[in-house]
C-alpha positions as CSV (number, residue, x, y, z in Angstrom):
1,X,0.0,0.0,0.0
2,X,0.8,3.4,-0.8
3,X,2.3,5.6,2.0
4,X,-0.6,8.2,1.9
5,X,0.4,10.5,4.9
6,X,0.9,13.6,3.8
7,X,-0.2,15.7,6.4
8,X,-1.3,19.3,6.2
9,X,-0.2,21.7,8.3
10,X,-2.1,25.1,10.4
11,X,-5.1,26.0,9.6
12,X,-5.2,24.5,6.1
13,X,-5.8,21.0,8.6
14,X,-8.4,22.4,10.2
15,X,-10.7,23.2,7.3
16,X,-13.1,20.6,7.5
17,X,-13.5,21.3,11.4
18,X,-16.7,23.6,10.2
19,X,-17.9,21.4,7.7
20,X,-21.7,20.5,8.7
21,X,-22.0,21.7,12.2
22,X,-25.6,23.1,11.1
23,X,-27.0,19.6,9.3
24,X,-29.0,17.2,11.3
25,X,-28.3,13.7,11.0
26,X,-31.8,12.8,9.1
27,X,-30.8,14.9,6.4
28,X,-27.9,12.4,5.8
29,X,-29.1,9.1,7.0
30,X,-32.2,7.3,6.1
31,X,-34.8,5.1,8.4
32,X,-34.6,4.7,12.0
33,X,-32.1,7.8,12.9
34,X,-30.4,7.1,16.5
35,X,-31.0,9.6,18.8
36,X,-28.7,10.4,21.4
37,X,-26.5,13.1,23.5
38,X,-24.0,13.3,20.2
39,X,-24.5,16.0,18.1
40,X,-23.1,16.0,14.6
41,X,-20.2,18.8,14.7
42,X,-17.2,18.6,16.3
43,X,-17.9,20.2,19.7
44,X,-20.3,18.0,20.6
45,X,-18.1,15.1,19.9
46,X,-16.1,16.0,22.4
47,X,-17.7,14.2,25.3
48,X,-16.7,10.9,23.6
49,X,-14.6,8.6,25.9
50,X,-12.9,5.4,24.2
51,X,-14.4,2.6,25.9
52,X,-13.0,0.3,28.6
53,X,-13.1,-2.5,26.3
54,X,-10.5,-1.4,24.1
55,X,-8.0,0.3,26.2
56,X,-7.9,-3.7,27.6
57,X,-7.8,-5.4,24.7
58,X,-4.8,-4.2,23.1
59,X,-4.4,-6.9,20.4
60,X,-6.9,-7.0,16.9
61,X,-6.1,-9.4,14.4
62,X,-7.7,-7.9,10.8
63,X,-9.0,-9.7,7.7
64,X,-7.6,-7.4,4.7
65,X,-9.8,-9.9,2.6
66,X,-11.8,-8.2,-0.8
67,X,-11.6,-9.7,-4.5
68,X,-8.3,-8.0,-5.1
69,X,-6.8,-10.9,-3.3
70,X,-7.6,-13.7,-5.6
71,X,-4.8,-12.4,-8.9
72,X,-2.6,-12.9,-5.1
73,X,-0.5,-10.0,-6.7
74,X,-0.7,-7.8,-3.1
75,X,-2.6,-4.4,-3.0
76,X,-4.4,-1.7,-5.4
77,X,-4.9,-4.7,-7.6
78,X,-8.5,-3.1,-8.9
79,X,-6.4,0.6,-9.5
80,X,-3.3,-0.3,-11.2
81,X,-4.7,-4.0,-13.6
82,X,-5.6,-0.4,-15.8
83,X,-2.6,0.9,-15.9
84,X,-0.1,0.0,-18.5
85,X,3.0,-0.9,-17.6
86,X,2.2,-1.7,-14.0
87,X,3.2,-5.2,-12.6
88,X,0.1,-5.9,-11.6
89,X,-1.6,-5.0,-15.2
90,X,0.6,-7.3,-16.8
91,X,0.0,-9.8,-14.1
92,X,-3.5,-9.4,-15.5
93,X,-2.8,-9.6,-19.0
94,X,-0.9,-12.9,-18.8
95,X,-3.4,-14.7,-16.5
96,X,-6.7,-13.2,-17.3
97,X,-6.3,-11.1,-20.7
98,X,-6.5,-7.8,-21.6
99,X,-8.8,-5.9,-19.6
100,X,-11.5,-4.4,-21.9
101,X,-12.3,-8.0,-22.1
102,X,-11.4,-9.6,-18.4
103,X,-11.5,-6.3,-16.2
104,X,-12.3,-6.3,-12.2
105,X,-16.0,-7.2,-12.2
106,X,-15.2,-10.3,-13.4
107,X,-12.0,-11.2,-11.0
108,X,-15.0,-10.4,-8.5
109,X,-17.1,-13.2,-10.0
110,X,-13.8,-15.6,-9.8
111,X,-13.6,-15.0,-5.7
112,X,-15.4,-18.4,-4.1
113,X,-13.7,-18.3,-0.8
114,X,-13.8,-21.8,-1.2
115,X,-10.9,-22.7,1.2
116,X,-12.4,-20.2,3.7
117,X,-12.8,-21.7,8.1
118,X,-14.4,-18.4,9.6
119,X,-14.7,-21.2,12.9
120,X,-10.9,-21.6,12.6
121,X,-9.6,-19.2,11.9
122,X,-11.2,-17.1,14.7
123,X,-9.8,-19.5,17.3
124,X,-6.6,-18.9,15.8
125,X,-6.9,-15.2,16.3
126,X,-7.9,-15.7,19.5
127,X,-5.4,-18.2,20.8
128,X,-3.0,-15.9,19.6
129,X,-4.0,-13.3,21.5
130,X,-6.5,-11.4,20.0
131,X,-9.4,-9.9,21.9
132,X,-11.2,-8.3,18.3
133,X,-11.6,-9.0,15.2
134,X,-12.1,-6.7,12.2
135,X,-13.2,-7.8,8.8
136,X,-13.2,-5.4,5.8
137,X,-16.3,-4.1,4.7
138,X,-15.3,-2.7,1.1
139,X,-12.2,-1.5,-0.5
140,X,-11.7,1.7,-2.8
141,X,-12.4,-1.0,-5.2
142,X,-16.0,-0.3,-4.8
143,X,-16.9,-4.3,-4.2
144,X,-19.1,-4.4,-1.2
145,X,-18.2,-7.8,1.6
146,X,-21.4,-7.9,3.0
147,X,-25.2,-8.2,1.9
148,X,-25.5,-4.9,1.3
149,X,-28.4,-3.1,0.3
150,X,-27.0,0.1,-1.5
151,X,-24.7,-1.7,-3.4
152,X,-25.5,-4.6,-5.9
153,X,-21.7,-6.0,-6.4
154,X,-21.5,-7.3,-3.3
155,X,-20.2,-10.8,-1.7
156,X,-24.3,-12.3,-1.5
157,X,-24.5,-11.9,-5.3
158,X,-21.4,-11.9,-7.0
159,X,-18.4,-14.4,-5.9
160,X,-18.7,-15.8,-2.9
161,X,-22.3,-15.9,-2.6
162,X,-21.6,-15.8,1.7
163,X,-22.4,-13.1,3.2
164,X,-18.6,-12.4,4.6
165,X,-18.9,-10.0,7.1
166,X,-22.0,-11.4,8.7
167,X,-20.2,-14.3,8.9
168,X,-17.3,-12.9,10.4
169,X,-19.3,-11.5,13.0
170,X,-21.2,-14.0,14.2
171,X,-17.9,-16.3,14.7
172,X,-15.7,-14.1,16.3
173,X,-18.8,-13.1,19.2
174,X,-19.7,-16.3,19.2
175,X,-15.9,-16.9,20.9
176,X,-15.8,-13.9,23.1
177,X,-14.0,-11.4,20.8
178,X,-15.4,-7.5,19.9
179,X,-16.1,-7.6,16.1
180,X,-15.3,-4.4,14.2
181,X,-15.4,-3.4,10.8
182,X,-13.1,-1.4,8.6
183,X,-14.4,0.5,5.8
184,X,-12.3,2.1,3.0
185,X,-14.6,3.2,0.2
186,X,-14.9,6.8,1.2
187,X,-15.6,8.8,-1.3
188,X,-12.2,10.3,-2.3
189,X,-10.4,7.1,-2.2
190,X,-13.1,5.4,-4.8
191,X,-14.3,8.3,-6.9
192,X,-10.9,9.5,-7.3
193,X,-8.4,7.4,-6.8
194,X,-9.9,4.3,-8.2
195,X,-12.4,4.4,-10.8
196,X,-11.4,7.1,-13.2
197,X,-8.7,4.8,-14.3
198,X,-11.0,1.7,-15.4
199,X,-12.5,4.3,-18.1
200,X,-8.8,4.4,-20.1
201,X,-7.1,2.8,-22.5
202,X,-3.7,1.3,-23.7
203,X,-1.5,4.0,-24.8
204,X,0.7,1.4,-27.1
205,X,0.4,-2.2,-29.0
206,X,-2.3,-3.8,-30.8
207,X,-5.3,-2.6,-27.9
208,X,-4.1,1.2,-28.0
209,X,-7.1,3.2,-28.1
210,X,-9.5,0.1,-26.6
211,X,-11.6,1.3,-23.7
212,X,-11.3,-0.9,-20.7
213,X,-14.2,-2.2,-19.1
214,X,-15.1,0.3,-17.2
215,X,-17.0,1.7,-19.7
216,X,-19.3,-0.9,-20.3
217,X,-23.4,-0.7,-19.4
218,X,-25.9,-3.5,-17.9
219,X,-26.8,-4.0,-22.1
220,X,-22.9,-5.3,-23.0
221,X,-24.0,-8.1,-20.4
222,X,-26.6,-10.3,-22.7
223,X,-25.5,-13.4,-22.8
224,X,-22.8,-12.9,-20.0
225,X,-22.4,-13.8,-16.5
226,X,-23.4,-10.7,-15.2
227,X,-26.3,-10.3,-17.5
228,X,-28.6,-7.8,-15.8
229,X,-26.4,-6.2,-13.5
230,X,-25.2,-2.8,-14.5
231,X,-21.5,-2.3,-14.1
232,X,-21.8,0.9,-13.7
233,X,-23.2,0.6,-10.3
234,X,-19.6,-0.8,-9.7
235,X,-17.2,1.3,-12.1
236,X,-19.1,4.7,-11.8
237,X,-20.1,6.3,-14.8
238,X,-16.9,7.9,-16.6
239,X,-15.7,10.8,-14.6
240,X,-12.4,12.4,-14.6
241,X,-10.5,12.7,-11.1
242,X,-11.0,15.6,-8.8
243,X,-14.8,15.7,-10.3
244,X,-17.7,16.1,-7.5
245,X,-19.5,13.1,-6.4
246,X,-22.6,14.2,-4.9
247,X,-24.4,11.1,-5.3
248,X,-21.6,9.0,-4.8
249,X,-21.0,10.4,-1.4
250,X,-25.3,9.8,-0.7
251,X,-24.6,6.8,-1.8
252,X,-21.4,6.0,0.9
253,X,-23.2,7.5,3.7
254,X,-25.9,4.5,3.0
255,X,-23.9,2.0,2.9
256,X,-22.0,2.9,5.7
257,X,-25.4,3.3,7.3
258,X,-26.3,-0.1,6.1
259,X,-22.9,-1.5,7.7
260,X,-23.8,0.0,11.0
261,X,-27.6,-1.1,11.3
262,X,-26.9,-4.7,9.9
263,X,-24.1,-5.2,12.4
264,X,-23.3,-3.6,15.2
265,X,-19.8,-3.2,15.0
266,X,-17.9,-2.4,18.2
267,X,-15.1,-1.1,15.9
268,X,-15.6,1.4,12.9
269,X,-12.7,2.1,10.8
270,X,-12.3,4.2,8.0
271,X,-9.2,4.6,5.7
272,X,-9.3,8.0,5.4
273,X,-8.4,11.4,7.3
274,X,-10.1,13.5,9.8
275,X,-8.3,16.2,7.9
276,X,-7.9,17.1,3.9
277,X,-4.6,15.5,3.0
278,X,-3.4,15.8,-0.6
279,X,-2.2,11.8,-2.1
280,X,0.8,12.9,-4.3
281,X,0.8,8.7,-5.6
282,X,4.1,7.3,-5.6
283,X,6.0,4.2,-8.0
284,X,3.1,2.0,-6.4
285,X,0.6,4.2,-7.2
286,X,1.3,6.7,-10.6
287,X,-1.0,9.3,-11.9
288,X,-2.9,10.2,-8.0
289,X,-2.7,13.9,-6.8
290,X,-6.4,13.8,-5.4
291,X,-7.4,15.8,-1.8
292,X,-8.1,12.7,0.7
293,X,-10.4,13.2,3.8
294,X,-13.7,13.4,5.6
295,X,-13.5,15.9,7.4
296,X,-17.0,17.4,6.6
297,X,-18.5,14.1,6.8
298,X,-17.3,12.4,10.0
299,X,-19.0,14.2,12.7
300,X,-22.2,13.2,11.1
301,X,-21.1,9.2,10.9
302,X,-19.5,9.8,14.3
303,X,-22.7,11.0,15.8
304,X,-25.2,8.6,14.2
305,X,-22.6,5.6,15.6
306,X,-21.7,7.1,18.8
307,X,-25.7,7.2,19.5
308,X,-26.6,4.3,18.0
309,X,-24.4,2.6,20.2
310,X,-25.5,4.1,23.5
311,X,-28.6,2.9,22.6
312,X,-27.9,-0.6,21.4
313,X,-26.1,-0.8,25.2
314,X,-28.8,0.5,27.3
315,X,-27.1,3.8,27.4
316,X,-23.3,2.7,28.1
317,X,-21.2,3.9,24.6
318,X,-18.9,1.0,23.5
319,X,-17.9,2.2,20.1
320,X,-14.7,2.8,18.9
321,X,-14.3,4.8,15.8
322,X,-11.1,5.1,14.3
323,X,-9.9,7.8,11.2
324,X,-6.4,8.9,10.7
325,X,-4.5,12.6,10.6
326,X,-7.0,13.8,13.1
327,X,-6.5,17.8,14.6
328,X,-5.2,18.3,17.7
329,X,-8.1,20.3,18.7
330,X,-10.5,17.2,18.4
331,X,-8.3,14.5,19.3
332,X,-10.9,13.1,22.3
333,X,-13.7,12.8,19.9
334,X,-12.0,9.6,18.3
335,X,-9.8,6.9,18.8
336,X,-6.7,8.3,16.2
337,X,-5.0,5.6,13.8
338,X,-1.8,5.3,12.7
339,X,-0.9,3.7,9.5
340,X,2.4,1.4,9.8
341,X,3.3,4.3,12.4
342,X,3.4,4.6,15.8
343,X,3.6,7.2,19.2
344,X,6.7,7.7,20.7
345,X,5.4,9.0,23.8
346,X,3.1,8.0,26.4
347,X,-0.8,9.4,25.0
348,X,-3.5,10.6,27.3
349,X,-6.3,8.7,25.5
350,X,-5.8,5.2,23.8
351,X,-4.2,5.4,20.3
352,X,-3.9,2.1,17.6
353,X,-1.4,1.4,15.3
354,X,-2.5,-0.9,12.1
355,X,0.1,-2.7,10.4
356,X,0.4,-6.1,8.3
357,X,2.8,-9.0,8.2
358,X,2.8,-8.7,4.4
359,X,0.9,-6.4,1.8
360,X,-2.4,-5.3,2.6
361,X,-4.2,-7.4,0.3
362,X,-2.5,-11.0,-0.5
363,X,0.3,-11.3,-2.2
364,X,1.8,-14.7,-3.5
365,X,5.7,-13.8,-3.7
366,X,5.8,-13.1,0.3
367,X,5.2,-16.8,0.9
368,X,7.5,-17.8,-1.7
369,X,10.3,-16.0,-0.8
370,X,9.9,-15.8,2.6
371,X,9.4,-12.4,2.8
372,X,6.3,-11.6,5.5
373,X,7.5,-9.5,9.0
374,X,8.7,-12.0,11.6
375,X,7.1,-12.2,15.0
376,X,11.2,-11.2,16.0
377,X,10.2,-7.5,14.9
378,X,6.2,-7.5,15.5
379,X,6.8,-9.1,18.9
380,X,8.6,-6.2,20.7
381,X,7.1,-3.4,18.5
382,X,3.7,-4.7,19.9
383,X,5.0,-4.3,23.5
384,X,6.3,-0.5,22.4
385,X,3.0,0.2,21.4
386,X,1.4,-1.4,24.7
387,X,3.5,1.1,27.1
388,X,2.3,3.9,25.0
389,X,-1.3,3.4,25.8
390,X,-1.9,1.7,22.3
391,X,-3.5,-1.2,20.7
392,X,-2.0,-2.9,17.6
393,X,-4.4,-3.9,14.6
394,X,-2.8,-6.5,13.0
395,X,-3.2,-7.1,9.3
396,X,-2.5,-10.9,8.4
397,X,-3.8,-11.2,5.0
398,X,-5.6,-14.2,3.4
399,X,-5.4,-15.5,-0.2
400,X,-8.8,-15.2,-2.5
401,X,-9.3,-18.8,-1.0
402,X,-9.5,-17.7,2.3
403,X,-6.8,-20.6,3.9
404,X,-3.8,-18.9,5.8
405,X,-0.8,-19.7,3.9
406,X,2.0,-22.0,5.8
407,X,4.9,-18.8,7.1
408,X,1.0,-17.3,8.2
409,X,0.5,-20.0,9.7
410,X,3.7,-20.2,11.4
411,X,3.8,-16.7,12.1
412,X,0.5,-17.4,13.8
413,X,1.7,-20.3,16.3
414,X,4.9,-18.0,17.6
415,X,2.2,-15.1,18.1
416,X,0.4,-17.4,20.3
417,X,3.5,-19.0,22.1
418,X,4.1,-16.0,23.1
419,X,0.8,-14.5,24.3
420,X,0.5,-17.7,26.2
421,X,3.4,-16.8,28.6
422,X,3.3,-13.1,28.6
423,X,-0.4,-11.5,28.1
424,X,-1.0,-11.1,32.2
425,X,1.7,-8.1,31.4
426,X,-0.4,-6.9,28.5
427,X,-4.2,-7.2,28.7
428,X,-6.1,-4.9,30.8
429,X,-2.9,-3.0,31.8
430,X,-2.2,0.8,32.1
431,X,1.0,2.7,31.0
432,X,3.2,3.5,34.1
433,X,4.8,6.9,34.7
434,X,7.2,6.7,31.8
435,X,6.8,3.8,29.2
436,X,10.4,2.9,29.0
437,X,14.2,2.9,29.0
438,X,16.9,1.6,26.8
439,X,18.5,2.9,23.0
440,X,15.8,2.7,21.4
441,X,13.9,5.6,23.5
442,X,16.5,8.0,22.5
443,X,15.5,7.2,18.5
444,X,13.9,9.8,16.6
445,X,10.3,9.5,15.8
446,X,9.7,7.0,12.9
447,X,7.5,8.0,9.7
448,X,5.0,5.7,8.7
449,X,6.3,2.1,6.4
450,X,9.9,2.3,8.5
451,X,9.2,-0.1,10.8
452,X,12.1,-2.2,9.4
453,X,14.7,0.4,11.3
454,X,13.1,-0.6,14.7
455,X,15.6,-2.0,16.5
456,X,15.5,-3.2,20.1
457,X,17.6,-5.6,22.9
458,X,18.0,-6.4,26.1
459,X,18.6,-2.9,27.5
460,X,15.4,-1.9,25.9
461,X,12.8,-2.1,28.6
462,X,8.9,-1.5,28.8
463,X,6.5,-0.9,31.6
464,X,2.8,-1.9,31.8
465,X,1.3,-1.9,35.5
466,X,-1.9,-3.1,36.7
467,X,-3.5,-2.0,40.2
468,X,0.2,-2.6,42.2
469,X,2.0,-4.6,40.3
470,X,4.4,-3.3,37.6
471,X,5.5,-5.2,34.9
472,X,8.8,-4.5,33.1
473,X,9.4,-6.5,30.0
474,X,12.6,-6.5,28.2
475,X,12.8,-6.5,24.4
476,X,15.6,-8.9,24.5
477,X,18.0,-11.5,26.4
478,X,21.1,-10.5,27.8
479,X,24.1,-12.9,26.6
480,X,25.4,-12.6,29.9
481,X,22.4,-13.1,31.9
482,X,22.0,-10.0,33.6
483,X,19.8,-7.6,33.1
484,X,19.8,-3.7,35.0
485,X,16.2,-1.9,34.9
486,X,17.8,1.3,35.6
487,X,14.6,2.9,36.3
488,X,14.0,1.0,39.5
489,X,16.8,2.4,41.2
490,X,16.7,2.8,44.6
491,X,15.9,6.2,45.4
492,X,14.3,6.5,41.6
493,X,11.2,9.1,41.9
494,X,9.3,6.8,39.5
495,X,9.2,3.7,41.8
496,X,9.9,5.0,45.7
497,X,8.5,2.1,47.2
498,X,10.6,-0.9,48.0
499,X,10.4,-3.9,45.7
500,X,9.3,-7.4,47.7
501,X,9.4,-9.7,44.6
502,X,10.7,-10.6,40.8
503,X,9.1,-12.6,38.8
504,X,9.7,-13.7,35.3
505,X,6.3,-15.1,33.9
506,X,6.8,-18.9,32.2
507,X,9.6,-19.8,35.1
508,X,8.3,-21.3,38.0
509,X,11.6,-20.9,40.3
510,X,12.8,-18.2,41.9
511,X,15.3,-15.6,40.3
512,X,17.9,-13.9,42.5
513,X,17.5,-9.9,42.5
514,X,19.4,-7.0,43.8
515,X,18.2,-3.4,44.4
516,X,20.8,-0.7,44.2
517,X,22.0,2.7,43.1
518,X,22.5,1.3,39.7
519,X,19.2,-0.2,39.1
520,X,17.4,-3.3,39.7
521,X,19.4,-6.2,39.2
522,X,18.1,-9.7,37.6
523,X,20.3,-13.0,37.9
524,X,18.2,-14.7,34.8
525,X,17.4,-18.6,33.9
526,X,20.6,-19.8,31.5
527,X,17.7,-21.0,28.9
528,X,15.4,-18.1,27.9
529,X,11.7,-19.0,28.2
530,X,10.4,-18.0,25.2
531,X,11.0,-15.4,22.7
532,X,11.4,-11.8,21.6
533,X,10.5,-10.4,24.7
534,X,10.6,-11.5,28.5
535,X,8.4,-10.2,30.9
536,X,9.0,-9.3,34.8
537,X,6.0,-9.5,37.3
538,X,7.2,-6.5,39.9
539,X,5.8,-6.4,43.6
540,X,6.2,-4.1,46.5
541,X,7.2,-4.5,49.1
């Protein structure tokens, strides 16, 4: 996936923070409209408090699981099969043909999710460590994942014929995990970024001049397999880029809507900004420069969710709503996102990073040259993120299929090794006074897509705590076998009190401590147990 970040700065953020503060939600939504204490402008947003739920949960495992994963080619498989040139377009051409003939509708119709174990899957998530789940509701590929009733080229009647995010949800709360849903056809993303390209045509060879597919209309499908459906419903009608989308954007606040009536979802995520942001594109992703953001409309989804919620709970708000590149001045009204990014401080209110083993959307050549993140790096970042005050949405992304492939799989069982051992020092705990110590707290702040230069060891230390006991956890294992938590100091401000007992969690036996000027003093096992990171169950006195 693109790096998208580009973040505006002063008051050219905060444009959209008077967008709609005089709408009501009715004039947006349709049906039922919650009513509620949230008002739809930014002010009266402000009350919001992220719930209990997630500041415990700390761990989501996400399904980045559309159509574009069956060509198993990795992400923006829908944008750039129309652009010449492109890997991914000659992909296409090879495997499928050219695509005024073969375009994205019909890699739609090849997705069966045959392979697909919602049942196991979630109990891998689960024993893993994950305490929510988050499927994807649609792409900027336009392709809805659930039975929706705004959008015909959905999951129920094209593909799959399943109703994927129903399904989803009703496996992972049928095993005790919060079900959330992450939605990224906003209206920029799709009307811009996505569709204008389907309307083009080769610019050389023996097809130069040959309209893709995306102009095609419901009467090119006689005698076809879509034969009554109109494509356009899925393409858009031809439009340049940067072009308003009035009806488009109706049409999105259905749908979202749609996804929030039919489901319930204790999670809403949307891949987009609080905030305009201007996508320059990149070598992934030529030809872009189109504004980003939903700024104008968030307050209105916010509100209608928020609500809704409160009243779904018998007044008690359990939603979390996540957007990224949100203003300072209304950073309590939402749970902020970062994108392959991260804090590198301590936040006030809970924060989530979202990041992926792989690609985004599946992509063949990870598994065949061993290429995914190792649980080595995602391990110890997690427990960075944990001392912050953060969650970590975790991407691990499933072939068109819907069977985990086998360094998944394996990535998968060392996840839940370690959770096994170690989650008493991470769910339900609180950042401590400072979140840690070590080399790595001295690094500057990482842009987003860098997690590669994260580097941690032994004298890299975090802190959770929970009611009076602290835990420290150390992001690596001392050759030697000692390891100083100079923090705990005697005399340190940040821990006064005297310390009555170590622990390190997986060892039964008792390991010899000292407490002195230098630090706190651990005598550890001559086999580690485990990996990646140890953690240290500290008692007072």
């Amino acid at each position: 996936m693109v790096n998208r970040r580009s973040v505006l700065s002063g008051s050219a953020a905060l444009l959209g923070l008077h967008g709609v503060t005089g709408a009501s939600a009715a004039s947006l939504f349709r049906g039922d409209i919650a009513d509620g204490p949230f008002l739809p402008f930014w002010d009266s947003l402000k009350s919001y408090r992220t719930p209990e739920w997630f500041r415990d949960a700390k761990l989501g495992i996400w399904a980045h699981w559309t159509p574009q994963c069956v060509p198993e080619q990795g992400d923006w498989y829908a944008r750039n099969m129309y652009i010449q040139g492109m890997p991914q377009y000659e992909h296409h051409l090879k495997a499928y043909g050219h695509p005024s003939q073969f375009g994205y509708k019909d890699i739609c119709h090849l997705w069966k999710a045959e392979r697909w174990d919602p049942e196991n899957l979630i109990k891998l998530y689960k024993d893993a460590g994950a305490e929510y789940f988050v499927a994807i509701a649609n792409h900027h590929d336009n392709f809805d994942c659930w039975n929706s009733k705004y959008q015909p080229w959905n999951c129920v009647n094209v593909g799959p014929k399943r109703d994927i995010v129903g399904t989803w949800a009703k496996t992972a709360r049928a095993h005790g995990l919060r079900f959330g849903v992450s939605y990224h056809g906003t209206p920029h993303r799709v009307w811009d970024e996505f569709l204008p390209v389907r309307y083009k045509s080769d610019t050389t060879g023996p097809l130069a001049g040959v309209p893709y597919d995306g102009v095609q209309t419901i009467a090119d499908g006689k005698g076809r397999w879509w034969e009554g459906m109109d494509p356009q419903l899925l393409n858009g009608k031809p439009h340049m880029k940067n072009t308003p989308s009035p009806e488009f954007t109706r049409q999105f606040l259905l749908r979202v809507q749609d996804v929030i009536d039919s489901y319930d979802p204790d999670l809403l995520y949307f891949d987009d900004n609080a905030s305009f942001d201007f996508d320059e594109g990149g070598p992934g992703a030529p030809d872009l420069k189109v504004w980003l953001g939903v700024p104008d409309l968030a307050p209105q989804i916010m509100a209608y969710y928020y609500n809704r919620s409160m009243r779904s709970h018998g007044g008690k708000l359990e939603a979390v709503m996540n957007l990224k590149e949100v203003p300072e001045p209304v950073w309590g009204t939402i749970t902020r996102d970062f994108e392959a990014a991260m804090e590198d401080k301590i936040q006030e209110a809970p924060w989530q990073t979202d990041a992926c083993i792989g690609h985004w959307h599946y992509d063949r050549s990870l598994l065949e040259n061993h290429r995914y993140q190792n649980a080595s790096l995602i391990i110890p970042m997690f427990v960075d993120i944990v001392s912050k005050n953060g969650n970590l949405l975790l991407n691990i992304p499933l072939p068109g299929h819907g069977e985990p492939d086998a360094d998944e799989m394996a990535f998968l069982r060392e996840l839940t090794d370690w959770h096994k051992v170690n989650r008493e020092a991470i769910k339900g705990t609180r950042p401590w006074k400072i979140y840690g110590e070590g080399p790595s707290t001295h690094v500057a702040k990482l842009k987003s897509y860098q997690f590669s230069q994260l580097k941690y060891d032994h004298k890299d230390i975090r802190f959770t705590t929970k009611d009076e006991t602290l835990y420290a956890i150390a992001l690596g294992w001392p050759d030697d076998g000692k390891l100083v938590i100079t923090s705990l100091a005697e005399n340190n401000p940040n821990y006064p009190r005297g310390v009555g007992k170590v622990e390190l969690l997986g060892y039964k036996s008792e390991i010899r401590w000292t407490r002195n000027s230098a630090g706190l003093e651990i005598e550890l096992p001559q086999v580690p147990r485990g990996k990646y990171a140890y953690s240290f169950r500290i008692l007072p006195a």
